[in-house]
C-alpha positions as a printed Julia matrix, in Angstrom:
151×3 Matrix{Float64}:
   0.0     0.0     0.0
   1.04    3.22   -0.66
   1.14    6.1     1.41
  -0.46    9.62    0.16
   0.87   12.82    1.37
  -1.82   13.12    3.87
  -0.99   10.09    5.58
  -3.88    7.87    4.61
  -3.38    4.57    2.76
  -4.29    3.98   -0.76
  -6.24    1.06   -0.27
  -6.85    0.37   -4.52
  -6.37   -3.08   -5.9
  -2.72   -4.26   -7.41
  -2.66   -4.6   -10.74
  -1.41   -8.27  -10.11
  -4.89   -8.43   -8.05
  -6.81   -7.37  -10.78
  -5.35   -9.96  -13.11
  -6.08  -12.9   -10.66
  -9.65  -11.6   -10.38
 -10.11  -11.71  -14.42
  -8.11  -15.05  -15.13
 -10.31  -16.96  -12.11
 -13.41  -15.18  -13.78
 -12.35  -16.59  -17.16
 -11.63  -20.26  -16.05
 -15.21  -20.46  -14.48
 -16.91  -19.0   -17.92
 -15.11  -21.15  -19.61
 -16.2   -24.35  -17.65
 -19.66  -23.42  -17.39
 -19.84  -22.62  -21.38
 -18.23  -25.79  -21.93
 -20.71  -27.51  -19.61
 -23.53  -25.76  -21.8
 -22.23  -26.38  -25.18
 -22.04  -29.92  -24.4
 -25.7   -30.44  -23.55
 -27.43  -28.16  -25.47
 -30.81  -30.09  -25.74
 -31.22  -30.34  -22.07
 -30.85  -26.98  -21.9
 -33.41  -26.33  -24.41
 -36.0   -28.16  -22.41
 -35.04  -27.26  -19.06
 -35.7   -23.7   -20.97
 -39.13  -24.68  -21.94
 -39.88  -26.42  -18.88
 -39.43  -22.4   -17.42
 -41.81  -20.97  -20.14
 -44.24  -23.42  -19.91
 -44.18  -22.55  -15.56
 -44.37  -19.18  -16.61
 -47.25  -19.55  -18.63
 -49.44  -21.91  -16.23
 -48.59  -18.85  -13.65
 -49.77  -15.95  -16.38
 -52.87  -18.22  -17.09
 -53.96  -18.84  -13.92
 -54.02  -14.87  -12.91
 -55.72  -14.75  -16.67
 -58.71  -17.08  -15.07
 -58.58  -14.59  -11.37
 -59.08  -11.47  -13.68
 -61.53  -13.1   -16.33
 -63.58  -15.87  -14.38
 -62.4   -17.87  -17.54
 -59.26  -19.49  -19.47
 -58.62  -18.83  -22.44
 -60.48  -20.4   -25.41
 -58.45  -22.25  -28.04
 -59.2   -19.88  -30.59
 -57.42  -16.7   -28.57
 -54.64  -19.42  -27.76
 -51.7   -17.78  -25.55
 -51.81  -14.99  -27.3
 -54.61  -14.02  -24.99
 -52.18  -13.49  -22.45
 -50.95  -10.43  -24.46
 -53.75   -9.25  -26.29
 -56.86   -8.35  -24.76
 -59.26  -10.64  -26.37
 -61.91   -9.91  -28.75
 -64.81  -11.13  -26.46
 -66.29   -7.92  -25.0
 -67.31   -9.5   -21.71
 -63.6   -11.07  -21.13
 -62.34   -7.92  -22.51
 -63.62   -5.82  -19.6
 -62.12   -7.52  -17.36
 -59.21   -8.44  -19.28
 -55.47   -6.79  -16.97
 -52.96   -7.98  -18.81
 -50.57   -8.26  -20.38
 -49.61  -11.25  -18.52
 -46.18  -11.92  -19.59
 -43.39   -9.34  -18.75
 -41.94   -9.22  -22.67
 -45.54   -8.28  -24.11
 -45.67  -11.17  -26.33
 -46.04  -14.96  -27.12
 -42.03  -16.54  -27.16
 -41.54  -19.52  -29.18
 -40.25  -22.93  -27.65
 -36.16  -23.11  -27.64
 -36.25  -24.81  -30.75
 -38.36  -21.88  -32.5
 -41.89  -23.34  -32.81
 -45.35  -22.01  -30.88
 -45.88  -23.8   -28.04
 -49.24  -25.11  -28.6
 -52.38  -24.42  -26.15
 -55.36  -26.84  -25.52
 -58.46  -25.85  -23.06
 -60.07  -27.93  -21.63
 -56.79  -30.0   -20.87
 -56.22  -34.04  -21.21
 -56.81  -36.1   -17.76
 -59.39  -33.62  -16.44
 -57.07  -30.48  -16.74
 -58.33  -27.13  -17.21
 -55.73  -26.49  -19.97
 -52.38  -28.29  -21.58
 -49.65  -26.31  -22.56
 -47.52  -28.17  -25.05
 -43.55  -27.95  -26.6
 -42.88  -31.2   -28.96
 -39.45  -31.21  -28.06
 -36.8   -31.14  -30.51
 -38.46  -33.82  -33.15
 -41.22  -31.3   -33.57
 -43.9   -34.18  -33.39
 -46.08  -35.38  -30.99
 -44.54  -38.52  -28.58
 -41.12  -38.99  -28.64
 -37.96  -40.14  -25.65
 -35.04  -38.32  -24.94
 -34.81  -34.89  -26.74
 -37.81  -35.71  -28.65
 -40.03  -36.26  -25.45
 -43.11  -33.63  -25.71
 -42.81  -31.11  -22.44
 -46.04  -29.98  -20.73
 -47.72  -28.51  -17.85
 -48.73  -31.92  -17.16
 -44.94  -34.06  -16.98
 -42.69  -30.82  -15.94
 -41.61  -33.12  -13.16
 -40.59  -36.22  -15.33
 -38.27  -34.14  -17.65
C-alpha cells in the first residue's frame, strides 16, 4: 500500500490483483460454457420447462381477472392481447407476460395451447421437443404442464 501525502493509505487493488480476479473469472466461464455447449438439448427443455411454468402462472391470474381461461381460438396470445370477447375484454389486466408477447419454444416453434386439458385439466400447454412431433424419448419427449416433473 502506498502512502499519500496526507498520511492515509491507498487502499486500490494491485494490478497483479486485478489480473487474478479476471483469469479466475475466465476459467469459471469457460467451464460453465463448456458444460452448456455440451448439452445443449437439455438446456433447451429445461428452458421450456421455465416458459411453460411461466405460462401456467400468467394463465392462472388470466382465469382470477376473467372468471375464464382462455379459449383455443385466442390461444396464448390471450395473455398479451386483450381478447376480442367484449365481456372477457372488460375484465381483461394484462398483459400477462413481462416481454408483451407470445415466445416460441427453444427450438423456435409455438408452443401449442389446448383448453379444456387431457386427464381432467383445465388447460395443456404443449412444446414437442426437438423432433417437432407429438410422442417422442429423450430430446424428442413432448414437455407440458402436465410431466414438468418427469423431464
Amino acid at each position: 500500500m502506498k502512502k499519500l501525502a496526507n498520511g492515509k493509505r491507498n487502499r486500490g487493488f494491485t494490478l497483479v490483483e486485478l489480473l487474478v480476479v479476471v483469469t479466475i473469472l475466465g476459467i469459471l466461464s469457460t467451464v460453465v460454457f463448456l458444460n452448456v455447449l455440451r448439452h445443449p438439448d437439455k438446456a433447451r427443455q429445461t428452458a421450456a420447462k421455465t416458459q411453460i411454468g411461466i405460462f401456467e402462472q400468467a394463465i392462472e391470474t388470466f382465469y382470477i381477472d376473467t372468471g375464464g381461461y382462455p379459449s383455443n381460438e385466442e390461444g396464448l396470445k390471450a395473455l398479451v392481447e386483450k381478447p376480442m370477447d367484449s365481456d372477457v375484454a372488460a375484465r381483461w389486466d394484462g398483459p400477462y407476460l413481462k416481454k408483451k408477447k407470445t415466445p416460441k419454444d427453444p427450438w423456435g416453434r409455438e408452443y401449442l395451447y389446448r383448453q379444456p386439458g387431457t386427464n381432467n385439466t383445465d388447460f395443456d400447454i404443449i412444446c414437442y421437443g426437438k423432433d417437432g412431433a407429438d410422442g417422442g424419448e429423450g430430446v424428442n419427449k413432448d414437455i407440458t404442464n402436465q410431466n414438468l416433473d418427469e423431464i
